[in-house]
KOLZA-409891 format. One line per field, with one value per residue (C-alpha): residue number from 1; residue in three letters; x, y, z. Coordinates in Angstrom, 2 decimals. Each point is the difference from the previous one (the first is absolute). Example, Ala and Ser with C-alpha at 12.3 -4.5 7.8 and 13.67 -1.06 7.14 Angstrom:
<kolmars>
num = 1/2 $
residuo = ALA/SER $
u = 12.30/1.37 $
v = -4.50/3.44 $
w = 7.80/-0.66 $
</kolmars>
This chain:
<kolmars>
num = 1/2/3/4/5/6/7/8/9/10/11/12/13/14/15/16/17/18/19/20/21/22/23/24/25/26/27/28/29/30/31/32/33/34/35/36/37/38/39/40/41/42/43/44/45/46/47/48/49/50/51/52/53/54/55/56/57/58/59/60/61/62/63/64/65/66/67/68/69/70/71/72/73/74/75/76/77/78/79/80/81/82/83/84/85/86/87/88/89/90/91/92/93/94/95/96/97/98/99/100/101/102/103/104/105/106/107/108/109/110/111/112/113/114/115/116/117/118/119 $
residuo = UNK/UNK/UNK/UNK/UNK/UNK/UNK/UNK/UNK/UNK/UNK/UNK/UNK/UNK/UNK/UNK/UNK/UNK/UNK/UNK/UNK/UNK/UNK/UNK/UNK/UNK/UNK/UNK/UNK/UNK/UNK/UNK/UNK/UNK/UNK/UNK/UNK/UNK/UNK/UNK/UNK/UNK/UNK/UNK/UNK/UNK/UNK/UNK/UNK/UNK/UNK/UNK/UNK/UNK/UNK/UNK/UNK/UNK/UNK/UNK/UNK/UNK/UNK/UNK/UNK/UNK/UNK/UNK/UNK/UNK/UNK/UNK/UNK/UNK/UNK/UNK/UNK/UNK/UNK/UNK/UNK/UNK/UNK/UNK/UNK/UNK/UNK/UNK/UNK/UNK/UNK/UNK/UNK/UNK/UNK/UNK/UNK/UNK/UNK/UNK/UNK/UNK/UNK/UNK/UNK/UNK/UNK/UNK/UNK/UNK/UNK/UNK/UNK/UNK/UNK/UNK/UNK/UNK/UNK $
u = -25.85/0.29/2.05/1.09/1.74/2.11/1.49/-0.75/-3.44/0.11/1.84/-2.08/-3.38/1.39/1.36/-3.09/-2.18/1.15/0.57/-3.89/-0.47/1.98/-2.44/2.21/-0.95/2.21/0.23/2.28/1.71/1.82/3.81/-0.34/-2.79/2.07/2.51/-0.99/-1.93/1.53/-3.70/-1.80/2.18/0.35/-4.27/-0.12/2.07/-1.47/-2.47/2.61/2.19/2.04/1.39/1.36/1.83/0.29/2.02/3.37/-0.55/-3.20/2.39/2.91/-0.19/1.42/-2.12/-3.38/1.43/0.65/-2.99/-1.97/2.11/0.80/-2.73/-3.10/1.33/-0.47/1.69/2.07/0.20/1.89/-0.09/2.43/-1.41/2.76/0.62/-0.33/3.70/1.03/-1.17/1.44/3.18/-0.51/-0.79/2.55/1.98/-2.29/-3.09/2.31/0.25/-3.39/-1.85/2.38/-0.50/-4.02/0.55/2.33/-3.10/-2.67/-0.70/0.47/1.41/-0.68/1.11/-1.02/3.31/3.10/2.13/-2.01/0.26/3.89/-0.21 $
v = -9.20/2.41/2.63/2.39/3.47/1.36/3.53/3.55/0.13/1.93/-2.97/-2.47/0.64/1.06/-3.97/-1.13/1.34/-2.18/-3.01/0.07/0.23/-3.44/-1.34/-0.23/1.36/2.80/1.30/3.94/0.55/3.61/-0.89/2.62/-2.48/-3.29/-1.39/1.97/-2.88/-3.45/-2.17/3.08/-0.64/-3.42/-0.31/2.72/-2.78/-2.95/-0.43/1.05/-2.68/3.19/3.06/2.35/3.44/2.83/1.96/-2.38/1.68/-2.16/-3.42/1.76/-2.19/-3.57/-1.70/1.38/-1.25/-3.46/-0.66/0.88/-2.18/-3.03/-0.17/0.94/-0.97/3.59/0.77/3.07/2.89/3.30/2.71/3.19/3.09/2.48/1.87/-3.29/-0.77/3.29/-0.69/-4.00/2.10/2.48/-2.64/-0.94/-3.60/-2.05/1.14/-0.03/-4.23/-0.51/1.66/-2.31/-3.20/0.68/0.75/-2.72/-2.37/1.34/-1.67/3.03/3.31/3.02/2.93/2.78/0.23/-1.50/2.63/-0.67/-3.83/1.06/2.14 $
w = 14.01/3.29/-0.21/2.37/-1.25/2.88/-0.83/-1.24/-0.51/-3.05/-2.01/1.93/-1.01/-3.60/-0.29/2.06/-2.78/-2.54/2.01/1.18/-3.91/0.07/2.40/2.93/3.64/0.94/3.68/-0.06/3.50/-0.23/1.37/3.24/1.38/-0.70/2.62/2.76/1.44/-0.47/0.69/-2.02/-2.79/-0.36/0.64/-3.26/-2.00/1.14/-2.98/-2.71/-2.19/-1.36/1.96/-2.61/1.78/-1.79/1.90/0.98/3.86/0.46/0.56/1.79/2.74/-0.04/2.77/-1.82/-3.64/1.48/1.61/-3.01/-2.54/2.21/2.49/-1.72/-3.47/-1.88/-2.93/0.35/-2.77/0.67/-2.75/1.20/-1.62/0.41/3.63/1.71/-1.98/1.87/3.48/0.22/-0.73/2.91/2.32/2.85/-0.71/2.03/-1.41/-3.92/1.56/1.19/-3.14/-2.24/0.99/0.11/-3.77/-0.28/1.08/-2.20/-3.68/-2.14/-0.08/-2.12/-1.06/-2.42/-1.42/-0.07/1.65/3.06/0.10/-0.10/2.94 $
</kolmars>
């Protein structure tokens, strides 16, 4: 299976360790480099069947999170970490709108603790 960790790089290439011990090819993008580009973006994913973010700011955007579920038929996994809970709550209402419906479309959500999926 291709996956393709999007997110803080430190947690990334901690989980890609043990998934290349799985036998699955893993592509790490650091979040700062991902979304900038739309065609840069999508061409980084093209090859994956999974795109797992670590770091819930990586899918933020709902036109991005569409075309990668419905278009080019990825599966979608977002795993907050802590401060991203904090920023979706600093964010203005249309940006609170657009990053909730691109979570709304992904396949899984997690958290590392309940109190966050509550927030």
């Amino acid at each position: 299976m291709n996956i393709t960790l999007i997110g803080h790089i430190y947690f990334c290439e901690k989980l890609a360790d043990k998934l290349r011990m799985k036998n699955h090819k893993v592509d790490v993008l650091f979040y700062s480099h991902w979304g900038k580009n739309l065609f840069h973006s999508l061409h980084f994913c093209k090859n994956a069947d999974v795109i797992h973010f670590i770091c819930g700011r990586g899918i933020r955007k709902f036109p991005l999170a569409f075309i990668l579920r419905f278009i080019m038929n990825k599966k979608l996994i977002v795993h907050f970490v802590g401060s991203d809970v904090l920023q979706f709550k600093k964010q203005n209402f249309i940006d609170q709108i657009n990053w909730k419906i691109a979570l709304l479309i992904c396949h899984r959500i997690f958290t590392g603790s309940p109190q966050l999926k509550n927030e």
